[in-house]
Backbone as CSV, one residue per row, in Angstrom:
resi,resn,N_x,N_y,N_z,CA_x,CA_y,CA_z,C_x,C_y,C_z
1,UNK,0.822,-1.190,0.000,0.000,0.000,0.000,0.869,1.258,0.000
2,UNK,1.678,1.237,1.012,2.676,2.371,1.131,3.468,2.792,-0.445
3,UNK,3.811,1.834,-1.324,4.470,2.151,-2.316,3.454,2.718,-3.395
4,UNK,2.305,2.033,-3.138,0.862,2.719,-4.459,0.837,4.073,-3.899
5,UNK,0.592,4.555,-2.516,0.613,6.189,-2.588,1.460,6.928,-3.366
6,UNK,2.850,6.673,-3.694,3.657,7.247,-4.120,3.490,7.359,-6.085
7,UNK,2.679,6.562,-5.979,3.077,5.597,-7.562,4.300,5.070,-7.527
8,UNK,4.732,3.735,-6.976,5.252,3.447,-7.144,6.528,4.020,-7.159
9,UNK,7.197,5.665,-5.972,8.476,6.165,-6.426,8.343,7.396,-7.466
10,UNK,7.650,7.134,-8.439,7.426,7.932,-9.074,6.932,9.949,-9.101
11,UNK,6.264,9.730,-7.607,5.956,11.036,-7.546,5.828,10.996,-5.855
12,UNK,7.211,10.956,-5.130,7.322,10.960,-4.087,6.565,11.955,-2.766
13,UNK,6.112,13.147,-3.718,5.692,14.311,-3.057,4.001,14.105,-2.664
14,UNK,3.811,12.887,-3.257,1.994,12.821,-3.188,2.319,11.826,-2.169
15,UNK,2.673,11.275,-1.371,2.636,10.437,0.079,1.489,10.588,1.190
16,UNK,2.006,12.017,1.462,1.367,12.406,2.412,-0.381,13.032,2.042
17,UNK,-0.274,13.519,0.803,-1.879,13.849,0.683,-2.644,12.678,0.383
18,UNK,-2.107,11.499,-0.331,-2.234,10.077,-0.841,-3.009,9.839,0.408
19,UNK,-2.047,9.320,1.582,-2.441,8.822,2.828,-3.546,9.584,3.429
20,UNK,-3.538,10.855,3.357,-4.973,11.658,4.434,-6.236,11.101,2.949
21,UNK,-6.019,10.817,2.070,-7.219,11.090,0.902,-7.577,8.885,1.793
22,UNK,-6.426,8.222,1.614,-6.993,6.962,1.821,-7.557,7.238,3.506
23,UNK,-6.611,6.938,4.401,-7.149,7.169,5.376,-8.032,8.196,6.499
24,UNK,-8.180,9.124,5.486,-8.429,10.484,6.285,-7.529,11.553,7.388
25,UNK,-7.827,12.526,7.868,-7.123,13.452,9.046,-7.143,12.391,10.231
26,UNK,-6.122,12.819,10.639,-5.783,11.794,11.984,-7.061,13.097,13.152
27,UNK,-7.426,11.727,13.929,-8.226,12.613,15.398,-7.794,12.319,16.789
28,UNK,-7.350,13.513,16.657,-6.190,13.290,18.118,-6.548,14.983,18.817
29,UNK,-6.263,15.294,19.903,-6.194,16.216,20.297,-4.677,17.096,19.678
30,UNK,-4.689,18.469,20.049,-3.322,19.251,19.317,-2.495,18.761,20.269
31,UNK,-1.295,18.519,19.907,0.052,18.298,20.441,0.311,19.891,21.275
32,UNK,1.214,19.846,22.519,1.162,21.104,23.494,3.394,20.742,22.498
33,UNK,3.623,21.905,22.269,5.155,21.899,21.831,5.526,22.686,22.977
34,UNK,6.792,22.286,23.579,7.327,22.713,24.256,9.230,22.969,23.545
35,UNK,9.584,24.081,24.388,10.829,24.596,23.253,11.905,23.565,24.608
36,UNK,12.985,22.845,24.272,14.014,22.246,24.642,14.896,22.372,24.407
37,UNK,16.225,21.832,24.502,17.504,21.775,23.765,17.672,20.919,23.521
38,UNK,18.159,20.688,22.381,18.458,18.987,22.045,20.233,19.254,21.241
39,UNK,20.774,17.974,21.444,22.199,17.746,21.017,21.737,17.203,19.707
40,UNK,22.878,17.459,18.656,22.552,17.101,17.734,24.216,16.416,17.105
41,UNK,24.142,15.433,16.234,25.317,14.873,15.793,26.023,15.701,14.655
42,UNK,25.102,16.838,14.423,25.191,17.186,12.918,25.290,18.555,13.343
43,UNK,26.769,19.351,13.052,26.355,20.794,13.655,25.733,21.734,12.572
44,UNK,25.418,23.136,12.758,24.576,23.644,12.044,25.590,24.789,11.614
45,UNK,25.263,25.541,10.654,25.992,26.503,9.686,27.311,27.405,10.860
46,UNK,26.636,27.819,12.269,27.816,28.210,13.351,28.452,27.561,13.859
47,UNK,28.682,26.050,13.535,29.133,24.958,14.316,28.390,24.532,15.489
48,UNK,27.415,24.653,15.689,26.879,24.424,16.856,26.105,22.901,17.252
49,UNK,26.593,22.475,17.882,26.173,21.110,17.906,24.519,20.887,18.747
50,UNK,24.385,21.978,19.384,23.336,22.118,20.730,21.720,23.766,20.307
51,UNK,20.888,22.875,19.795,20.214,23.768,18.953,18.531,23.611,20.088
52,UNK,17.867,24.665,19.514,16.053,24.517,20.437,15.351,24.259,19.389
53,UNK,14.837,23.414,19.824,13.770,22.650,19.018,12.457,22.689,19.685
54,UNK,11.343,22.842,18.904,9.784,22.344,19.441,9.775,21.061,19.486
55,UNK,9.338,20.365,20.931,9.303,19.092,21.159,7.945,18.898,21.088
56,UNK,7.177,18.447,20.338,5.465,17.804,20.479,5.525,17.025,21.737
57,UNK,4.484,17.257,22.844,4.134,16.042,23.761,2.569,16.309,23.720
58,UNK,2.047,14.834,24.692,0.642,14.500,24.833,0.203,14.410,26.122
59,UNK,0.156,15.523,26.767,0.153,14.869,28.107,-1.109,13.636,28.370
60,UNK,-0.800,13.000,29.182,-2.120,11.984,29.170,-2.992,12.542,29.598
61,UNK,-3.633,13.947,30.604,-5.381,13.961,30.706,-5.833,14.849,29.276
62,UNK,-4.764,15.330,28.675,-5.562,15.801,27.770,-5.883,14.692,26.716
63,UNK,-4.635,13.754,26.369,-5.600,12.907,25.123,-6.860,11.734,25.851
64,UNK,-7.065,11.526,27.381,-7.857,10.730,27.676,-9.342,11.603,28.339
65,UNK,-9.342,13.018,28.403,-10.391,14.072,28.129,-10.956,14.200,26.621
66,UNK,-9.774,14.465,25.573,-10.690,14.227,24.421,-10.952,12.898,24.286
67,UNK,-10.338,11.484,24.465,-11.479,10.313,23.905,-12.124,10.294,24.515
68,UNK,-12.505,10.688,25.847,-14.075,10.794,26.550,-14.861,11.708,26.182
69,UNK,-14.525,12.653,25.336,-15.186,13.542,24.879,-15.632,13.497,23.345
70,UNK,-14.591,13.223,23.142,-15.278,12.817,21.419,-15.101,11.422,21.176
71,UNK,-14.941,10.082,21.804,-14.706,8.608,21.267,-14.899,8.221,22.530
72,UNK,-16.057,8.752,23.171,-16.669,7.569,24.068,-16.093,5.900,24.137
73,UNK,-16.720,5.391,22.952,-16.483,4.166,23.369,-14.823,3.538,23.265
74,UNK,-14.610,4.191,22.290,-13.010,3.959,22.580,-11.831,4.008,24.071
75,UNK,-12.960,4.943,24.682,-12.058,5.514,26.031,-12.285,4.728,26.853
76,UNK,-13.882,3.605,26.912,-14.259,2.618,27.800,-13.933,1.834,27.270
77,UNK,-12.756,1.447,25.860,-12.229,0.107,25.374,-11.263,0.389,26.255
78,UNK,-10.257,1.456,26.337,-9.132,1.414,26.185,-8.801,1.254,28.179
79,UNK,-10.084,2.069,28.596,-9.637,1.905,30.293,-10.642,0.808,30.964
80,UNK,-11.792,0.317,30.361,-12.657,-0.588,30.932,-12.333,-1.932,30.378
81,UNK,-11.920,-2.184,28.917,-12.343,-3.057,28.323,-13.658,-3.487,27.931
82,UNK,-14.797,-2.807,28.277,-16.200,-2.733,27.985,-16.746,-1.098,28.362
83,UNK,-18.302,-0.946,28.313,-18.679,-0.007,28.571,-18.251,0.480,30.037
84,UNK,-18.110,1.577,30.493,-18.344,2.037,31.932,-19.137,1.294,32.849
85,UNK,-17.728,1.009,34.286,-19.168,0.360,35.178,-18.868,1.198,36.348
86,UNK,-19.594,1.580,37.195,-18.958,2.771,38.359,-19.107,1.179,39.210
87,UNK,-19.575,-0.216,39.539,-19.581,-0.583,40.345,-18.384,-1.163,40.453
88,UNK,-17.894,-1.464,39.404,-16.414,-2.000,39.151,-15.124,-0.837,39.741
89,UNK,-15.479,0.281,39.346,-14.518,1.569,40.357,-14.590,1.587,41.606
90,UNK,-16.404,1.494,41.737,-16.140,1.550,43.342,-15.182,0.509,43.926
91,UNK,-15.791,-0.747,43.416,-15.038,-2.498,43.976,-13.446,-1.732,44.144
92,UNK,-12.943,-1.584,43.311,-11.546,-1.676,43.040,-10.898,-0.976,44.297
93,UNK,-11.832,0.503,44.620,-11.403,1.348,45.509,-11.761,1.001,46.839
94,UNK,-12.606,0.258,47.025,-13.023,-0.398,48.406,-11.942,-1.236,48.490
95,UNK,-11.368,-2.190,47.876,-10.663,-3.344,48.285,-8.857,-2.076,48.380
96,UNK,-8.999,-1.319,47.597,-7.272,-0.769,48.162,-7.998,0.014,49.003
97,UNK,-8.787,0.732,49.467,-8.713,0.940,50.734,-8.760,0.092,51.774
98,UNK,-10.056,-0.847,51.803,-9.499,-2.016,52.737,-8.284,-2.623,53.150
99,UNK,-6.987,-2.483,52.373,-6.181,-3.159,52.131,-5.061,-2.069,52.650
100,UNK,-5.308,-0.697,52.867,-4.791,0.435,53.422,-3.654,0.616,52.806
101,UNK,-4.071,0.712,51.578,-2.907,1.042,50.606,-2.151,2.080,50.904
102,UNK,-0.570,2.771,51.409,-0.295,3.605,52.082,-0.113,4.632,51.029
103,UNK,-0.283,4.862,49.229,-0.526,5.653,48.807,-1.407,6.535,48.963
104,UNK,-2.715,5.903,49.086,-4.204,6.667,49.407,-4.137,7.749,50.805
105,UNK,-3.184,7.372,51.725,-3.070,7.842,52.695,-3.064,9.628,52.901
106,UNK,-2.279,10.102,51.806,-2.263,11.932,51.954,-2.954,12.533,50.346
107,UNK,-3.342,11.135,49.706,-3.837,11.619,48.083,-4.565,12.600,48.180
108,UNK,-4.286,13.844,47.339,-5.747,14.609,47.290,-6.935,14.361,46.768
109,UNK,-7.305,13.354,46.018,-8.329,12.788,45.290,-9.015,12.158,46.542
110,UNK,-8.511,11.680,47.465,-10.070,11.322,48.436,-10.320,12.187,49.247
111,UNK,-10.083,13.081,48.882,-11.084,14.314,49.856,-12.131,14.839,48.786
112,UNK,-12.031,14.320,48.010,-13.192,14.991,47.141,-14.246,13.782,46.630
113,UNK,-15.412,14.697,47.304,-16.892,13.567,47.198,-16.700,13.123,45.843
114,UNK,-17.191,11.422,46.260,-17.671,10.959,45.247,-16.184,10.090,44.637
115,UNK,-15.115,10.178,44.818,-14.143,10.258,43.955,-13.685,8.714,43.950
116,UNK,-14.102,8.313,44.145,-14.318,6.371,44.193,-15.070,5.904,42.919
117,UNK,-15.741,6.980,42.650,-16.758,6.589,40.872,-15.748,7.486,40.187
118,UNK,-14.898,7.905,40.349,-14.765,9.155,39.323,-13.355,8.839,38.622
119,UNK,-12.521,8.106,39.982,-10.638,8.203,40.009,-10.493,6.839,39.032
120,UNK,-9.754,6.604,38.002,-9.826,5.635,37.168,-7.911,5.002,37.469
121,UNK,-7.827,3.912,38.221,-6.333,3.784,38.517,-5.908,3.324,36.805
122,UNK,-4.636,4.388,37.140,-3.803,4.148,35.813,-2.284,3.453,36.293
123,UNK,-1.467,2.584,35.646,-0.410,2.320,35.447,0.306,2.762,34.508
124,UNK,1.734,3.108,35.002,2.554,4.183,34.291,3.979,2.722,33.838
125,UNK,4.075,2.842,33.036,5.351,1.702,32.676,6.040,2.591,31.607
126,UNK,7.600,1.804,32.254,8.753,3.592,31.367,10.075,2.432,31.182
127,UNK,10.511,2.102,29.658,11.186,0.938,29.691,12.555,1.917,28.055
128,UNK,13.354,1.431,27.934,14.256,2.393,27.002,13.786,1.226,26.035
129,UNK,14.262,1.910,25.111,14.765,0.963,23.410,15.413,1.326,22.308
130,UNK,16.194,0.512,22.470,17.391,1.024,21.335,17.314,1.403,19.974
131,UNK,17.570,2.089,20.127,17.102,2.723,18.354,18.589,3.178,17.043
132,UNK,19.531,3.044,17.943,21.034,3.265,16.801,22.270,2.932,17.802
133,UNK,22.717,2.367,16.819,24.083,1.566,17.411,24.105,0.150,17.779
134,UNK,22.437,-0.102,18.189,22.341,-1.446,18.578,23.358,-2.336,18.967
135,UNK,23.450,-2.937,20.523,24.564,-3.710,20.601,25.875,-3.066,20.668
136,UNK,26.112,-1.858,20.582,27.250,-0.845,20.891,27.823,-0.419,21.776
137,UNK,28.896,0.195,21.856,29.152,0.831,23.138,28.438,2.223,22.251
138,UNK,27.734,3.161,23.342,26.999,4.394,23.097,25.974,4.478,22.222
139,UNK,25.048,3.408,22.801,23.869,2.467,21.862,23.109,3.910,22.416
140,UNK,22.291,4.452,20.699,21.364,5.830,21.333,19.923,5.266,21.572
141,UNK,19.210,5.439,22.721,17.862,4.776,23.136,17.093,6.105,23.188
142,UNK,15.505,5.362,23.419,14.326,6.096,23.250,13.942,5.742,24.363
143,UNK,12.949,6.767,25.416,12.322,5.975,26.483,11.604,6.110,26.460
144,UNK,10.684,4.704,26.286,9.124,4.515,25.753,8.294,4.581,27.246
145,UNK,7.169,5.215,27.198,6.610,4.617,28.367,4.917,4.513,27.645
146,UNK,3.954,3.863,28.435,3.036,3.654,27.944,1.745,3.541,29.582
147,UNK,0.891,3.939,28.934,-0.100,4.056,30.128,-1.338,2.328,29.905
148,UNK,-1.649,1.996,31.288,-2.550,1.051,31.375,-3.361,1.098,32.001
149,UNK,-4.762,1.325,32.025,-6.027,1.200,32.896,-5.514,-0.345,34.099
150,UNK,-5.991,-0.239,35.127,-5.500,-1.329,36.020,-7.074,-2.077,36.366
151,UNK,-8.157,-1.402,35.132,-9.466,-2.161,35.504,-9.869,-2.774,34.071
152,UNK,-8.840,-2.606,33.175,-8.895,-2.978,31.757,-8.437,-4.856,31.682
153,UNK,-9.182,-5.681,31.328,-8.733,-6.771,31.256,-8.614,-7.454,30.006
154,UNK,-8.618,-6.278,29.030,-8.158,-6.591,27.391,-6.589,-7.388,27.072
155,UNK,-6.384,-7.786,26.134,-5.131,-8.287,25.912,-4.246,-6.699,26.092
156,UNK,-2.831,-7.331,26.531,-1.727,-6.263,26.418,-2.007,-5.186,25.435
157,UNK,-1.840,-5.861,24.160,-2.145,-5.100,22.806,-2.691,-4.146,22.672
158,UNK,-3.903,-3.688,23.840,-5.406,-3.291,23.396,-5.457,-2.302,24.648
159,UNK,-5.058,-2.755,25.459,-4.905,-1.910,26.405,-3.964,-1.457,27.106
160,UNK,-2.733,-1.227,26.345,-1.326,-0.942,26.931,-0.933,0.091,25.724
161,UNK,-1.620,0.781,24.997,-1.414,1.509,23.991,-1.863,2.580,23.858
162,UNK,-1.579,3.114,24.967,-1.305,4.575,25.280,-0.190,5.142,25.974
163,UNK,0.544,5.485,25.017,2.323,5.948,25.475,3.294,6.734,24.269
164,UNK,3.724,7.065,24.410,5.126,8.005,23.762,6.701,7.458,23.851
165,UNK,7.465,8.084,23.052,8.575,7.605,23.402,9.483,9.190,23.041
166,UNK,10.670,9.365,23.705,11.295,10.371,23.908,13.049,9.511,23.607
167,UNK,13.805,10.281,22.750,14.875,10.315,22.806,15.459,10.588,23.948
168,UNK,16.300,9.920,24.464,17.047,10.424,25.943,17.399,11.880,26.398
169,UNK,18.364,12.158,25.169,18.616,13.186,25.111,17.975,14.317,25.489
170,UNK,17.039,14.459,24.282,15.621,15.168,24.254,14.640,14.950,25.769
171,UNK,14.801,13.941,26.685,14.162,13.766,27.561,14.233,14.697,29.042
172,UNK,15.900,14.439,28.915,16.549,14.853,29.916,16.462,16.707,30.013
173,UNK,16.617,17.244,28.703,16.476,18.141,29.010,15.458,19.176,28.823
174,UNK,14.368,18.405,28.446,12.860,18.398,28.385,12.735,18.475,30.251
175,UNK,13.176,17.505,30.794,13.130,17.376,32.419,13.989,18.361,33.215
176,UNK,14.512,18.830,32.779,15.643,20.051,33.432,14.831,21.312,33.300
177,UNK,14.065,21.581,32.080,13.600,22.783,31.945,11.929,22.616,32.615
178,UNK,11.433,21.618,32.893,10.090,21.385,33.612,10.280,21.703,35.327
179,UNK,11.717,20.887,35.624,11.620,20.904,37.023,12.088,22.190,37.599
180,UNK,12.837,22.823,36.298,13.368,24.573,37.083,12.381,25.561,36.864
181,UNK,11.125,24.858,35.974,10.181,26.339,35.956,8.992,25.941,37.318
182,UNK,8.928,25.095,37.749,8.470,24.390,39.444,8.495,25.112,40.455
């Protein structure tokens, strides 16, 4: 398919309108760009190896506000595995409180009524992957992380597919400039 957009090579520049005409505009919420520094291998016309770039990120309540807002059912695939059940939230939150989970202990979310139907536990998983050099000494990695509903009982596949991945580089000092404007 990928090579028929193009014709075959032939007219490399029709790719991208090819693809929105087959598949349509992607529906996602806008990307928030944030300005960073990133190292670069390749210096630029002053020699400069260390340039600012707009970094696109997603934070997660905004893309899981718009699929509840515009892809309903997608948002109860992706965190329920079925439609919404508040009795299944409550369950979940009765048994870690029963269980005196010592997170819950200073959370601000249980001081606010109701918040046992409302709080949807998420799992955060943050793992690297190598992306150049492979097997190297100064192998360059990406650090993927990906979000999981913890009331979702879909295969991995289906419900572990919400996440990003960040060049290290790009990460670190994406994280330097977040924690000094704090």
């Amino acid at each position: 398919m990928m090579a028929q957009l193009g014709d075959w090579g032939k007219h490399n520049g029709n790719y991208h309108r090819n693809l929105l005409r087959k598949l349509g505009s992607p529906q996602s919420p806008e990307f928030i760009y944030a300005k960073i520094w990133c190292k670069s291998g390749k210096p630029d016309e002053e020699n400069n190896t260390v340039r600012e770039i707009s970094f696109p990120l997603m934070p997660p309540h905004v893309l899981l506000d718009y699929l509840f807002t515009n892809h309903r059912a997608r948002f109860d695939d992706l965190l329920f595995g079925e439609a919404f059940n508040e009795e299944k939230l409550e369950d979940f939150w009765r048994t870690v409180t029963e269980l005196r989970d010592p997170r819950l202990k200073n959370h601000p979310m249980v001081h606010r009524e109701g918040w046992s139907k409302r709080a949807i536990p998420i799992a955060i998983h943050g793992d690297a992957v190598a992306s150049v050099g492979v097997c190297q000494t100064g192998t360059t990695s990406y650090d993927s992380y990906s979000l999981q509903s913890l009331l979702c009982r879909a295969p991995t596949q289906v419900a572990n597919n919400i996440g990003s991945a960040f060049l290290k580089t790009a990460k670190l000092s994406l994280m330097r400039q977040l924690t000094a404007t704090l």
